[in-house]
Each structure stands twice: as C-alpha cells, then as structure tokens.
ZAKE-424554 format. One line per field, with one value per residue (C-alpha): residue number from 1; residue in three letters; x, y, z. Coordinates in nm, 3 decimals, m for minus. Layout:
<pts>
num = c(NUM ...)
residuo = c(ALA ...)
u = c(X ...)
v = c(Y ...)
w = c(Z ...)
</pts>
This chain:
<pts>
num = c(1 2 3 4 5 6 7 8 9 10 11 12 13 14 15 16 17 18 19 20 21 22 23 24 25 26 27 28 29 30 31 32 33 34 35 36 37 38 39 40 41 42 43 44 45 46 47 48 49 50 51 52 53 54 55 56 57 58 59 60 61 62 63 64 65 66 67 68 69 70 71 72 73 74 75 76 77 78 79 80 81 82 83 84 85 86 87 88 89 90 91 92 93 94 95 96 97 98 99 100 101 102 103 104 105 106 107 108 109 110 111 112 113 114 115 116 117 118 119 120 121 122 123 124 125 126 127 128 129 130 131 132 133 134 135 136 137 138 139 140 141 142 143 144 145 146 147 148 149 150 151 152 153 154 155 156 157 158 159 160 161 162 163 164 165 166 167 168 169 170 171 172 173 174 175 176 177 178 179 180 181 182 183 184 185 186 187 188 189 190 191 192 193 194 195 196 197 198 199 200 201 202 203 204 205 206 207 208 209 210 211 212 213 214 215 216 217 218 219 220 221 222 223 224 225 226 227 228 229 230 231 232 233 234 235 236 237 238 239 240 241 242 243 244 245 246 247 248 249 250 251 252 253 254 255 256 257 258 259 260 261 262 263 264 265 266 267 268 269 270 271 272 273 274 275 276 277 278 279 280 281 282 283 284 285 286 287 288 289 290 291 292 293 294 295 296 297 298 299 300 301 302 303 304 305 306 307 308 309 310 311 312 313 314 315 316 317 318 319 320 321 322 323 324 325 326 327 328 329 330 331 332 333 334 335 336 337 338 339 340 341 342 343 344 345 346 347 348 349 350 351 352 353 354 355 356 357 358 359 360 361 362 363 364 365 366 367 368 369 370 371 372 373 374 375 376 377 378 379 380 381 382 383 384 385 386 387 388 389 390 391 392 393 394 395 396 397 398 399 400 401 402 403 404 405 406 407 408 409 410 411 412 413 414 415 416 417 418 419 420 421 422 423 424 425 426 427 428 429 430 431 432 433 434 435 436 437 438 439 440 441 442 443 444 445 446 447 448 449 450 451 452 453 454 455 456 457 458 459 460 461 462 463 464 465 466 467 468 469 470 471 472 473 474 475 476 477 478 479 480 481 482 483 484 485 486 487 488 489 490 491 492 493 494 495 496 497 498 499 500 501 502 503 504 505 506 507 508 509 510 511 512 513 514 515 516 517 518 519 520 521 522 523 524 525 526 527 528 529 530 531 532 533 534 535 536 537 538 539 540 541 542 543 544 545 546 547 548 549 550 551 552 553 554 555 556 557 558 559 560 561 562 563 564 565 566 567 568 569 570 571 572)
residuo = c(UNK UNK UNK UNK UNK UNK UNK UNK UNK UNK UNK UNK UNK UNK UNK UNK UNK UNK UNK UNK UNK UNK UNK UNK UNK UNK UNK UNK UNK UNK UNK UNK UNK UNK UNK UNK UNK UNK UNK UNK UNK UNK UNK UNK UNK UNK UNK UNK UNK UNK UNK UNK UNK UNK UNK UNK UNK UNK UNK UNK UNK UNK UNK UNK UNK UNK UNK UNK UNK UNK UNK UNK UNK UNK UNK UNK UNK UNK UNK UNK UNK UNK UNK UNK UNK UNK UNK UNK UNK UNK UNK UNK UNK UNK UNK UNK UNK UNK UNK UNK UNK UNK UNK UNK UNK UNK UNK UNK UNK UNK UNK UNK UNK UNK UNK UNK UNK UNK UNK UNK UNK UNK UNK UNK UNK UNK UNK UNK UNK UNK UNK UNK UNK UNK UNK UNK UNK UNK UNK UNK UNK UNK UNK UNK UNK UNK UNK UNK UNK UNK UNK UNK UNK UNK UNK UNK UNK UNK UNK UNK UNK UNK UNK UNK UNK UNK UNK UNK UNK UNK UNK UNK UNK UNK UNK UNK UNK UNK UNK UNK UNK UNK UNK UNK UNK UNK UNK UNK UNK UNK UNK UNK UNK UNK UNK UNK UNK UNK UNK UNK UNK UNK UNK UNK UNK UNK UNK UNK UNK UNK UNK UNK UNK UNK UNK UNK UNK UNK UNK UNK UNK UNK UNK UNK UNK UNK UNK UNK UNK UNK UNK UNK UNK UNK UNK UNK UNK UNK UNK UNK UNK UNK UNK UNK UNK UNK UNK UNK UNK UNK UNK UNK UNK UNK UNK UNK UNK UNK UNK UNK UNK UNK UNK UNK UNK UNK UNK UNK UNK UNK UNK UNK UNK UNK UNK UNK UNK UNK UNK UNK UNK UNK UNK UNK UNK UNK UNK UNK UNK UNK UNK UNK UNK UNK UNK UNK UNK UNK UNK UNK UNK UNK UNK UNK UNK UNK UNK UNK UNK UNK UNK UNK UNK UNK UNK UNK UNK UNK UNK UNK UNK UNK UNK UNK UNK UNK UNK UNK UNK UNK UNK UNK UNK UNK UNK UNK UNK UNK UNK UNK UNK UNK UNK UNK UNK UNK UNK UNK UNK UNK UNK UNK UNK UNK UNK UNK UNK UNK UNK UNK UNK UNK UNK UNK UNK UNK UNK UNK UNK UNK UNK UNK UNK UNK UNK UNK UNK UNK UNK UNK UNK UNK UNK UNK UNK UNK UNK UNK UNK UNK UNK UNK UNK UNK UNK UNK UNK UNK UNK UNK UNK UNK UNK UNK UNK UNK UNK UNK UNK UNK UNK UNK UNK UNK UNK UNK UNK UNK UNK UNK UNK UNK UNK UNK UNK UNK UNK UNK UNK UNK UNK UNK UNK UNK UNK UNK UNK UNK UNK UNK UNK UNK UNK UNK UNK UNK UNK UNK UNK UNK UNK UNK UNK UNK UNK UNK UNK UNK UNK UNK UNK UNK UNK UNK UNK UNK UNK UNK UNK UNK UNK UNK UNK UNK UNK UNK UNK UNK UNK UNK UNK UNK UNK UNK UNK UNK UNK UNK UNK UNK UNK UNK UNK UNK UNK UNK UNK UNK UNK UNK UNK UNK UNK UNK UNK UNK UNK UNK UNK UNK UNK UNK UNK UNK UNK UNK UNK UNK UNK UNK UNK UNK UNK UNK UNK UNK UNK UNK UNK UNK UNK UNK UNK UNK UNK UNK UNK UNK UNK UNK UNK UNK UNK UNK UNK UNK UNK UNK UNK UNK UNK UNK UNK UNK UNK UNK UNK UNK UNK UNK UNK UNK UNK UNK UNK UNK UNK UNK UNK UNK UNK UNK)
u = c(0.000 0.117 0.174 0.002 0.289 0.009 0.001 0.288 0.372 0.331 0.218 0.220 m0.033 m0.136 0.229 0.510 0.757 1.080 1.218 1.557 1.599 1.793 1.496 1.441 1.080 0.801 0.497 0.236 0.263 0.521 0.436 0.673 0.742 1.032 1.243 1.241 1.004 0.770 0.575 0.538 0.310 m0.011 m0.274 m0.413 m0.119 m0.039 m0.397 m0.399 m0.146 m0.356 m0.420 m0.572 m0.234 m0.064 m0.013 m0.129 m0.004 m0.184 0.108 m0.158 0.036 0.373 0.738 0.926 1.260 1.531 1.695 1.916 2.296 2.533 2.858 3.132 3.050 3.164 2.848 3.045 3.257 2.901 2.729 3.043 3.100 2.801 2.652 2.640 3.025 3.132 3.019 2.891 3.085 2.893 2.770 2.537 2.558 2.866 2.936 3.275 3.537 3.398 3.131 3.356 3.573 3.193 3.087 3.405 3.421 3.068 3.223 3.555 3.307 3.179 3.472 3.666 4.040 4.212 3.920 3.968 3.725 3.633 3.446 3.354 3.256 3.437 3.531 3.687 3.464 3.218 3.401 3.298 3.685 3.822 3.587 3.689 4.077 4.208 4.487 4.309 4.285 4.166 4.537 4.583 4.605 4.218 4.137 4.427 4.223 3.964 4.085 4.456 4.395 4.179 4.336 4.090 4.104 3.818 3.831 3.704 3.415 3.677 3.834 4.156 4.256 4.296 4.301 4.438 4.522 4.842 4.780 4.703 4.941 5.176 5.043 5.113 5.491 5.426 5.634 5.788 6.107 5.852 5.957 5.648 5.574 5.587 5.191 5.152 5.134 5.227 5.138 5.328 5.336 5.526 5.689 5.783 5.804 5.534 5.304 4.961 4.735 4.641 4.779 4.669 4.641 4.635 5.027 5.066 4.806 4.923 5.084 4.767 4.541 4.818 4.730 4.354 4.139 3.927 3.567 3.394 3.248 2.935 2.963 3.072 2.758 2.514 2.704 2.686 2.310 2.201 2.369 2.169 1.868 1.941 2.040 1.675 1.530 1.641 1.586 1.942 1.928 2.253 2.587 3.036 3.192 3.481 3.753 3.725 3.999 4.355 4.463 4.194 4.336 4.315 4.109 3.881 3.882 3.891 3.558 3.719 3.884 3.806 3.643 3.369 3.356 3.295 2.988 2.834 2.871 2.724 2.430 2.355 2.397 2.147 1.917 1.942 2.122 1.851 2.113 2.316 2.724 2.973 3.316 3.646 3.967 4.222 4.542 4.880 4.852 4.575 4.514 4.877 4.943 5.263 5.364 5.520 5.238 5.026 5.270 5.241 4.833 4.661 4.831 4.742 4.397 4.250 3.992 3.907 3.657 3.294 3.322 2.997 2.638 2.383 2.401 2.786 3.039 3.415 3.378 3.773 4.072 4.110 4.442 4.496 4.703 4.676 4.517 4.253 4.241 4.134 4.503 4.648 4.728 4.582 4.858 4.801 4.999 5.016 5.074 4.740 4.687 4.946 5.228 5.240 5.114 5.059 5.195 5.126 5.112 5.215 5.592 5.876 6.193 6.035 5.751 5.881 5.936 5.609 5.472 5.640 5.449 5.148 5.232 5.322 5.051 4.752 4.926 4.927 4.639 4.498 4.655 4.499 4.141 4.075 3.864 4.083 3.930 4.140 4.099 4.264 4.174 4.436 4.489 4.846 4.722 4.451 4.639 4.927 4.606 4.429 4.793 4.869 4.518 4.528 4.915 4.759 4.503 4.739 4.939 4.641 4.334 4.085 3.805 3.785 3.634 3.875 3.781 3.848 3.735 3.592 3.855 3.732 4.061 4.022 4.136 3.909 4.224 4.218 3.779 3.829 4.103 3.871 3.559 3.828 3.914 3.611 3.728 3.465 3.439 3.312 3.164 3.042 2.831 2.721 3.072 3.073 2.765 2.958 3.311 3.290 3.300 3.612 3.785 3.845 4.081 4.233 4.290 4.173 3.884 4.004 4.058 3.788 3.545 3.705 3.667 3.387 3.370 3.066 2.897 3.250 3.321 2.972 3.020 3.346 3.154 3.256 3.082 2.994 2.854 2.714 2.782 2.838 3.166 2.991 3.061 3.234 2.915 2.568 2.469 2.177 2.130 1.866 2.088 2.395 2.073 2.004 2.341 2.450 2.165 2.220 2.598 2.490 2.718 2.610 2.651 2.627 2.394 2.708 2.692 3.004 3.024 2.695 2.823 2.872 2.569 2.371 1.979 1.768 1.842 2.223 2.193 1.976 2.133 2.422 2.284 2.146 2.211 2.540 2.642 2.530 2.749 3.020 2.909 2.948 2.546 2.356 2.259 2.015 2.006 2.017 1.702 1.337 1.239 1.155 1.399 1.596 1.596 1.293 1.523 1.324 1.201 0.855 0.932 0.641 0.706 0.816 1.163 1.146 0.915 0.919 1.121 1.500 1.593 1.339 1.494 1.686 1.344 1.171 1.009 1.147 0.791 0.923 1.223 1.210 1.510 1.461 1.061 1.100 0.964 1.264 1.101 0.790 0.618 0.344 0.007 m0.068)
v = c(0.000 0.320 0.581 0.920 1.189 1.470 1.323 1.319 1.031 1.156 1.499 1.678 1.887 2.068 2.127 2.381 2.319 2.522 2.541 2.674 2.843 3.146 3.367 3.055 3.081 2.900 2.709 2.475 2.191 1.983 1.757 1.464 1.288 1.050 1.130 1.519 1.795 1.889 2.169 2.371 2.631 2.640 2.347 2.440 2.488 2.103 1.954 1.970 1.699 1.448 1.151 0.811 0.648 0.987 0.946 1.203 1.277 1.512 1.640 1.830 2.122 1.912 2.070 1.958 2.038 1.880 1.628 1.642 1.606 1.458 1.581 1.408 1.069 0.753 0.544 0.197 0.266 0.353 0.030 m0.160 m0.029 m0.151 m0.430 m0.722 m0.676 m0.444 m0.398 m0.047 0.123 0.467 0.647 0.558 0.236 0.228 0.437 0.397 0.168 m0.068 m0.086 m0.172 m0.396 m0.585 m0.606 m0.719 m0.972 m1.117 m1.126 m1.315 m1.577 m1.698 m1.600 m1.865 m1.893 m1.642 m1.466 m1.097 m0.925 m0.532 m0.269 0.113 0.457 0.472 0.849 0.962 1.231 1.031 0.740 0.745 0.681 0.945 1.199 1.163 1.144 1.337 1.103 0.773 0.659 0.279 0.073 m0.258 m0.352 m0.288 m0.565 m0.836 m0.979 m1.055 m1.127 m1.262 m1.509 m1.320 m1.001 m0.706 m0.381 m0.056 0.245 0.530 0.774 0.996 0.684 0.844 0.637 0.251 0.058 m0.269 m0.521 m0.688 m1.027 m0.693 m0.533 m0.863 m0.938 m0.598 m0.592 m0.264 m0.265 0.060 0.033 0.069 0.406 0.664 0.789 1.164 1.253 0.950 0.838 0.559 0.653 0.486 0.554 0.797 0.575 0.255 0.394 0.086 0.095 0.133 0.007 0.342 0.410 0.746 0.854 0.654 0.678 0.470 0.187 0.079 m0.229 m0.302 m0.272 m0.526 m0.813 m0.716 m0.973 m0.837 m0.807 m1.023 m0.839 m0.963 m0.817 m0.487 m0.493 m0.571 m0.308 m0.026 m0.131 m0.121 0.264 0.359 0.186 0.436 0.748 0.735 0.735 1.023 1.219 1.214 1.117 1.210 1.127 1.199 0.875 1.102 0.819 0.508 0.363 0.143 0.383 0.239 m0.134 m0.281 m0.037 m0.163 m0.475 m0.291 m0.047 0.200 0.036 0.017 m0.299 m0.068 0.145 m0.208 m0.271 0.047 m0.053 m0.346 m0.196 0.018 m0.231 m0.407 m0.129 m0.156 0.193 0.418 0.678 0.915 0.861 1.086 0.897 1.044 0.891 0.776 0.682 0.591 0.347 0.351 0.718 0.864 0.993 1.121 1.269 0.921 0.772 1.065 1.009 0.624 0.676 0.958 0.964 0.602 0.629 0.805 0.985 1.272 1.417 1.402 1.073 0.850 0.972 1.146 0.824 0.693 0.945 0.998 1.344 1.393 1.309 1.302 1.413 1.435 1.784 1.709 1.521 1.622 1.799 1.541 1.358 1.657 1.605 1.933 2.159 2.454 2.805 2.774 2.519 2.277 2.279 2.060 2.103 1.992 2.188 1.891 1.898 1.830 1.460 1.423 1.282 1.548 1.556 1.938 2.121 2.335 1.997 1.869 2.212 2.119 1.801 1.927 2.152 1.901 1.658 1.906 2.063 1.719 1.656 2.007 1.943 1.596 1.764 1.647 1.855 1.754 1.781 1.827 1.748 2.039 2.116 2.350 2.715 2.621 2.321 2.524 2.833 2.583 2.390 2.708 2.846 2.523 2.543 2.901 2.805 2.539 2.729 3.018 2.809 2.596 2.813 2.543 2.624 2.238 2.370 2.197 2.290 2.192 1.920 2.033 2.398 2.420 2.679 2.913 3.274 3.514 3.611 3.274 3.280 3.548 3.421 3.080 3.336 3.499 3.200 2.965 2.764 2.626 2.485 2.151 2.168 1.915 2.151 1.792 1.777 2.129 1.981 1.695 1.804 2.171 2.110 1.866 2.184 2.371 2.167 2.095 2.455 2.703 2.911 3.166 2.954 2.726 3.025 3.077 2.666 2.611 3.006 2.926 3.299 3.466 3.195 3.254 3.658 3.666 3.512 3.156 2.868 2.630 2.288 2.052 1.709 1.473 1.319 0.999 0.747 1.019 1.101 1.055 1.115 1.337 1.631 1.831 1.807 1.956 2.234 2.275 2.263 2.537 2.785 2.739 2.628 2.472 2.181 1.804 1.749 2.094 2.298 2.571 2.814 2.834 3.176 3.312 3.571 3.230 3.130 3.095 3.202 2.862 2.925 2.934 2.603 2.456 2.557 2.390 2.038 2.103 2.368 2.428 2.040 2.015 2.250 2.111 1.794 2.001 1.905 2.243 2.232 1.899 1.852 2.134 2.290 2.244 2.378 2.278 2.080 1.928 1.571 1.505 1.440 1.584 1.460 1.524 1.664 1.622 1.982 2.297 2.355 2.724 2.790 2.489 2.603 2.561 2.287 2.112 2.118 1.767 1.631 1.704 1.321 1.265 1.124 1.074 1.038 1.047 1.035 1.011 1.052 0.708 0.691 0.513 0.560 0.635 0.676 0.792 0.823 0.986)
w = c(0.000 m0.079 0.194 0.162 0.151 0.215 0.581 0.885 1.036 1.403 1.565 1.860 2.016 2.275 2.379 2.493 2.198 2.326 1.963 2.068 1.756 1.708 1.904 2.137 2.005 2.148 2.012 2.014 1.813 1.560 1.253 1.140 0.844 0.718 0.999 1.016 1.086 0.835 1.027 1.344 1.477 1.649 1.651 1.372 1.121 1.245 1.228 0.814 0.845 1.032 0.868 0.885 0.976 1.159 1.577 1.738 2.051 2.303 2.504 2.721 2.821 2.861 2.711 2.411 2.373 2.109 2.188 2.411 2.310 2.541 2.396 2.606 2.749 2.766 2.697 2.635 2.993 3.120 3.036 3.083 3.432 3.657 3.735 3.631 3.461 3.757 4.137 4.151 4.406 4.396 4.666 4.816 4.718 4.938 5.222 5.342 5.293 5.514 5.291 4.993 5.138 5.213 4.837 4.714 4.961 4.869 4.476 4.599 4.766 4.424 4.216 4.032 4.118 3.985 3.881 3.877 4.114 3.906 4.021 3.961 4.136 4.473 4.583 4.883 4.891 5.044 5.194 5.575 5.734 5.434 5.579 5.950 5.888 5.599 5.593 5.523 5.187 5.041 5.006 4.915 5.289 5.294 4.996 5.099 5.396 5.179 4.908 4.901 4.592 4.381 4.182 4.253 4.058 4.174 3.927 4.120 3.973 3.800 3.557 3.678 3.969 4.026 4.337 4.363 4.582 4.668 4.403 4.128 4.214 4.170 3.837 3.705 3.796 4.020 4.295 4.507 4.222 3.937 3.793 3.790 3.450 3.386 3.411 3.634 3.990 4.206 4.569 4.810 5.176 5.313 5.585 5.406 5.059 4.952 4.717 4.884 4.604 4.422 4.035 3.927 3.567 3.280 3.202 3.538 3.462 3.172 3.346 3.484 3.114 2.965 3.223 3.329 3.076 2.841 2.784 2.466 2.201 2.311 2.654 2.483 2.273 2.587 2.776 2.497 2.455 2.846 2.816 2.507 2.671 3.006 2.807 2.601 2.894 3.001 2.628 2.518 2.157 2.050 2.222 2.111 2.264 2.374 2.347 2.139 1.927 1.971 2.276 2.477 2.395 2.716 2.942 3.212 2.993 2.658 2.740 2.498 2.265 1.854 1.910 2.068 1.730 1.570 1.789 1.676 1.352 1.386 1.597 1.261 1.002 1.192 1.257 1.592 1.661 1.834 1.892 1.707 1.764 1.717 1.815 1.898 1.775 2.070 1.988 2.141 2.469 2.684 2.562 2.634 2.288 2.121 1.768 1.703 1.699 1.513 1.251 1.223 1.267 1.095 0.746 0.714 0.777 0.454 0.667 0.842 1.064 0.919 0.747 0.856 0.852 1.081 1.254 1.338 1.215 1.325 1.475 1.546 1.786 2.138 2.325 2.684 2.826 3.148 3.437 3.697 4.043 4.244 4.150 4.157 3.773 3.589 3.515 3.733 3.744 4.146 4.377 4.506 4.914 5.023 4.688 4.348 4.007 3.757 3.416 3.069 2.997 2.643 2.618 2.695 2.946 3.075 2.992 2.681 2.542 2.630 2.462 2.162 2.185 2.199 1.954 1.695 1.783 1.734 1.443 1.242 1.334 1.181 0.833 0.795 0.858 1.199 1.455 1.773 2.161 2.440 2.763 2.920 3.324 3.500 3.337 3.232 3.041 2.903 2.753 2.596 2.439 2.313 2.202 2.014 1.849 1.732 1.575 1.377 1.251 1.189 0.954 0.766 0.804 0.820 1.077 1.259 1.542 1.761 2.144 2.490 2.708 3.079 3.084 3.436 3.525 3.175 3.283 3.126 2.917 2.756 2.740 2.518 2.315 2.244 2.152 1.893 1.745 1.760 2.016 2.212 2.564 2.631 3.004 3.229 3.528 3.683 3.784 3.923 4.116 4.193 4.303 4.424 4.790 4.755 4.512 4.846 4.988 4.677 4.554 4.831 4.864 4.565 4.332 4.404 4.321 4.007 3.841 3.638 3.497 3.249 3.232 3.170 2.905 2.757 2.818 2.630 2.341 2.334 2.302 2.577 2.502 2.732 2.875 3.122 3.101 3.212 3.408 3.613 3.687 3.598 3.236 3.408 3.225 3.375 3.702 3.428 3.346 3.777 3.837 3.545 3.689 4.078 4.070 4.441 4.587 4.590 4.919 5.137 4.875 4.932 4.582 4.431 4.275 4.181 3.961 3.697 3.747 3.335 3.247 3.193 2.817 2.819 2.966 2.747 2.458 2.602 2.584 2.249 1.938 2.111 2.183 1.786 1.684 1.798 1.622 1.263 1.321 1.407 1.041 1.111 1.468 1.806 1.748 1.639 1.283 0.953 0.799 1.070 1.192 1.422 1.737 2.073 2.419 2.592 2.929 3.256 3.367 3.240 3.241 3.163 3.465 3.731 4.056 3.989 4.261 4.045 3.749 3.782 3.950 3.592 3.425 3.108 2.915 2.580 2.324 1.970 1.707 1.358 1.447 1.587 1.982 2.197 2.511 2.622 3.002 3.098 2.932 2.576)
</pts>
C-alpha cells in the first residue's frame, strides 16, 4: 500500500515546543514525516497533516525540547561499568570503605580462582573513614584480607585512579622500584616507601590494562546497549563517545577500545542503533598519545573528521594535556593545598618539550582535517592547548572547530582568546555539582570560586557545550541544566560563585544547538524547525518555569530520534 505523503507520520499537540531556535521561540505543536520535521506552529497549522495512519499525541500542556545532546560521554565505559560486569561502588551504594571492602568480599566468595574481582565509582569524597581522617585513603592492605587469591582492581568515579590489591598489584609488575611515568602516579606511603594500592592517571596503569582480561564483544555490545537503553530514557538522543579507538586497547577490559567502534557498527547495520554517535579517535597506549604515533596513525587512515552519517560518524581526535584535580594532575599556574602543580602529559623531558608536543601533535592533526578535543583542566594546560590550536590554525586556516574538554581553570584572558578564534568549551556543570565542595581543599577558597567560569566563558563570546563526562558522573542532564543555573554543591547545597551562574536558556542551549554544533550538526540537529531531523524529548514539567531545585526532579515522558519513539512513560 502506498503511503500518503500529504500526511505526517506523528504529531504533537497541545504542547510547549521550546524550539531553541535562534529567538528561542516557542509554540504549540510539531508535525513529522520520514524522519524530520515537516511543520510547526499552532494546533491548527499542524492539524492539516492528520491523517488516517498519523499518531497524534496530546502532550496536554507538557514541554518539548530537542533532543538532548550529550557531547562528552563515555556510553560503552558507562554500560560496561556496573553491574552485572562491575560492582557499583557509587555512593550511596557504598558508604565507606567498610562498605567496599563488604561487596568485594561477597564477589571473591563466588569467584573462580584467579578470577579478577572489578568494580567502579568509589570516591573519597564520600568514603565514611576518608571523611573523618584526611589522611586515610583505600590501600591494598584494605582488599588483601579478603581477598589474598583473587586479583581485585576498583576504578574510582573519575576513571583516573585505580586501586588494587596486593595479588594486582603482583600481576602488574608494580612494585615501590617501578619508575612513575611523567603525568603519572604511584602513591606509596610515606613511611615505608610501599606501594599502597592506588595508580593514578592513565600513564601509570598501563601495566595493569596489559594483564587485566578483556571483555567479549558480546559483553561490549550488551554493555553499549544497556547505556543507550538508560540514556533514552532520560531524552538524550545524541551522544560523542569522547575516546574510542587502539589507545583504549586494554582499558577496564577494553571499554574503549576500537572494538567498541565495531559494535556500533554493527548496531547500525542491523538497525538496531537508536542513537546518534559521534566517536572520537584515541590513539597511542591507553590514551597517552605522542607525535610518534600521530605520525604512524593519521596519514594512514585516509579519513578525516565528518566521514559517517547522521548516525555513526568519526567526529575527530582526542588528546589528553593534562590530568585532573582530584590527582592533583591538571597543570596549574600555582601550587594545590598541600604542593604539586601537575603537568602536561604528552611525552617530553620538561615542559617546553612537552609544549612542543602538543604543539606538533595538534598541528598534524589540523593538516589531515581532523577537529581535535582536548581534555585540558588546570589554566596552564589550558592556555598551551588554546595556544597550540590558534598556531595550527594560523598556519592551515581550516576552521575544525577543535575545542576543549571540561577547561574548568580558563582565565578570562584565555575565554576570550577561544571566543576569537572559535574555540569552544566543552563543560560538564554535573561535575561542578559533583566536586565543588572537595575543590576547596584541593585549591583554596580563591581559586575554588574561580573553576567552572561558564557565564565569563559565555560573556566573552565563546561557546559552551554541554555534557556529562559519564561514568564520572551521571549522564543526568537536567541536574547539568540545575546545576549550570544554581551552581549549588552536591553534598552541602554551598553556591560556588553566583556571579557564573547561566539564564535557563544558556543552559539549554548547552545540551542542544550548542552540543550540535560542535558535532558540525547544528545544520540537522540542536534545534526544532523545519527541515531538521525530528530528534526531541517530551518533558512532565516545564523547564522554563518549574522552581530551579526542580529542574533535575523534571520526568522525562518521551524520546524520539529520527521521528521514531525510543522511550515512552506515561500516558498519551
């Protein structure tokens, strides 16, 4: 039977439809057809297109917005990071070490010999005996009891820190002679000079990714579905996997490794891909990339950034400057509480060399048409990132849009210099949620004030996208929105600078015309008009209106990508 193309395939009515066009106009109702929107307007501009065959859904007052876009995540790490293929170690699924030490213990108990015992999502932060004594920290001491047979390996919410046990430890070849890798750590304790259990930084756990087994395809597959399954629930509909390729060989049990971009593949050929996937190239081993192996890499692939479809694409490169705060890894212009600034982690005997690096790396990178994102945390890091991009650009105007990853130290010297050269900043405010408490002790009350600057980025004219860097943290965007607009802590409510505070509307523009942009995407996908792909989600209260410690509260009724409904709850 032939289908009537005078007729849409689904509309909405009765609706708030937050377009976020350029005037972030509002209206009533939206018509689809073939995947995209045909029509938008009041009821009655939409009704024409009613047909025998057309759903009609009566939103009855509820708010449409695009779909959300999730910019930097880690969906395969997600899925492969909880239960069953990892204990979930978040809080407060765990309290305190004791608590930890508890779970693994019930694992060991029906482990096989040998069997490595994995887990996810610890943080000091809120680890009972960590909070009373500001010198405790989880060692290898805590797991052996339990499990002296057994290798055990936790990665803690960040992805930046490991902690093993003693039979891990011994399988990995780390003992207090290893030598600690510039951009690395080993901690050992002060006393003995042993290792305690915790690698920091990916530079450091290589040892560990080389003997750790690795997942089967078919795990990866039911891990990367169970995340897509979880992230249209929540009206995300379009995601960057912010690190998949031969530098993730290994990690976690190969959660970001090309095999990954393989599964995707797969999951489209088969038509089983409700998701748009923008991927990230990572190169060199487990992510800790050099020239060398830019030069060995990129010429020989015969691609560049944009090749795909509106469904799987390879969006660009991934490099890691430096580390985080927590590890006291991001390159930072003064000392954190206690000593240390971080450094640039690219390869280099000092940090001119290392700049030269970077340099080099981003520069090749440029010529062979790849957009490249940084991950770039302490103001050091940041300015040598921005620098290195504004030199490549300088010598092969190309306009990539390469930008930086989280920038949670940019000086508002540098937030200008990205708005002059269409830099954008990829930020992650569920962190800011997350973390800002825990910044004061690692960088003082000043400077604590002055991480996460979103309204001076935004009021020096750059671009801020949003995500959620998960599994660092949840992949919950309306808390990214709530957290954006209030800038309140996780676990006092403390506000953290409310002159950065953003309107409602920068915030949602983040997770959508702004996180499509830096897809190369605002062309089909950020916003709500004629033309564009028919990607939104059906939100249970107003967003524009509903009290702000709300926001994160708001249902998530329906997701739709392509015009196809992925999720539904709730009564239409």
């Amino acid at each position: 039977m032939k289908t009537d193309l005078r007729y849409a395939d689904i509309v909405f009515l009765n609706g708030k439809v937050i377009t976020v066009d350029k005037g972030f106009s509002l209206c009533q109702a939206v018509a689809v057809k073939d995947g995209v929107i045909v029509a938008l307007g009041k009821n009655g501009d939409v009704k024409p297109l009613v047909g025998k065959k057309t759903r009609v859904v009566d939103l009855k007052g509820k708010t449409v917005l695009p779909g959300i876009n999730d910019c930097h995540t880690h969906a395969a790490l997600y899925g492969g990071t909880r239960p069953p293929l990892m204990l979930d170690l978040t809080y407060p699924t765990v309290k305190s070490i004791k608590d930890i030490v508890k779970v693994v213990a019930e694992r060991v108990k029906n482990a096989r010999p040998g069997e490595w015992v994995r887990g996810f999502g610890w943080d000091e932060g809120y680890l009972e005996e960590c909070l009373q004594d500001k010198s405790r920290h989880p060692t290898r001491w805590d797991l052996d009891a339990i499990s002296p047979n057994n290798p055990v390996c936790l990665g803690d919410f960040s992805v930046h820190t490991l902690w093993l046990n003693s039979k891990a430890l011994a399988m990995a070849g780390i003992t207090k002679d290893t030598p600690v890798p510039v951009g690395g750590d080993i901690v050992k304790d002060p006393k003995t000079g042993e290792v305690t259990g915790l690698i920091k930084e990916f530079a450091a756990q290589a040892p560990v990714m080389k003997v750790i087994p690795p997942w089967t395809r078919a795990q990866k597959q039911a891990a990367i579905l169970s995340a897509i399954k979880e992230l249209s629930s929540l009206g995300i509909t379009s995601i960057t996997e912010a690190a998949l390729g031969p530098g993730g060989v290994g990690y976690q049990g190969g959660l970001l490794d090309s095999e990954c971009i393989g599964v995707y593949n797969d999951l489209y050929n088969g038509g089983a891909l409700n998701m748009r996937v923008n991927i990230l190239y990572l190169f060199g081993e487990y992510g800790a990339c050099s020239y060398k192996d830019f030069q060995q890499i990129i010429p020989a692939l015969g691609i560049h950034s944009g090749f795909g479809n509106e469904w799987l694409k390879l969006g660009g490169v991934k490099i890691f400057a430096d580390g985080i705060p927590p590890t006291k890894t991001a390159w930072m212009s003064e000392d954190y509480v206690g000593g240390g600034r971080g450094s640039l982690v690219v390869p280099g005997a000092t940090e001119e060399a290392r700049q030269a690096e970077l340099d080099r790396m981003i520069g090749l990178a440029h010529h062979y048409g790849f957009q490249v994102g940084v991950h770039a945390i302490g103001d050091l890091a940041i300015a040598a990132t921005i620098d290195s991009f504004i030199k490549a650009e300088k010598t092969e105007p190309k306009g990539l849009r390469h930008y930086i990853m989280h920038a949670d130290f940019i000086s508002p010297e540098y937030a200008r210099l990205a708005a002059q050269n269409n830099i954008a900043v990829c930020a992650q405010p569920g962190i800011q949620w997350t973390l800002a408490d825990a910044s004061l002790a690692l960088v003082g009350e000043k400077r604590a004030a002055q991480q996460w600057p979103y309204k001076t980025i935004l009021d020096a004219g750059a671009r801020v996208t949003g995500s959620s860097d998960t599994p660092c943290i949840a992949p919950h965007w309306l808390q990214g929105v709530q957290s954006a607009v209030l800038r309140e802590s996780k676990a006092t409510g403390k506000v953290n600078n409310p002159n950065e505070r953003t309107s409602r509307e920068q915030a949602i523009r983040m997770y959508t015309i702004e996180a499509a942009w830096q897809d190369n995407m605002e062309h089909r996908k950020g916003s709500l008009e004629v033309g564009k792909l028919a990607d939104l989600c059906v939100l249970g209260e107003d967003i524009l209106s509903v009290e702000a410690h709300s926001i994160k509260d708001i249902p998530v009724m329906m997701t739709v990508v392509g015009g196809r409904v992925v999720h539904e709850s709730g009564d239409f």
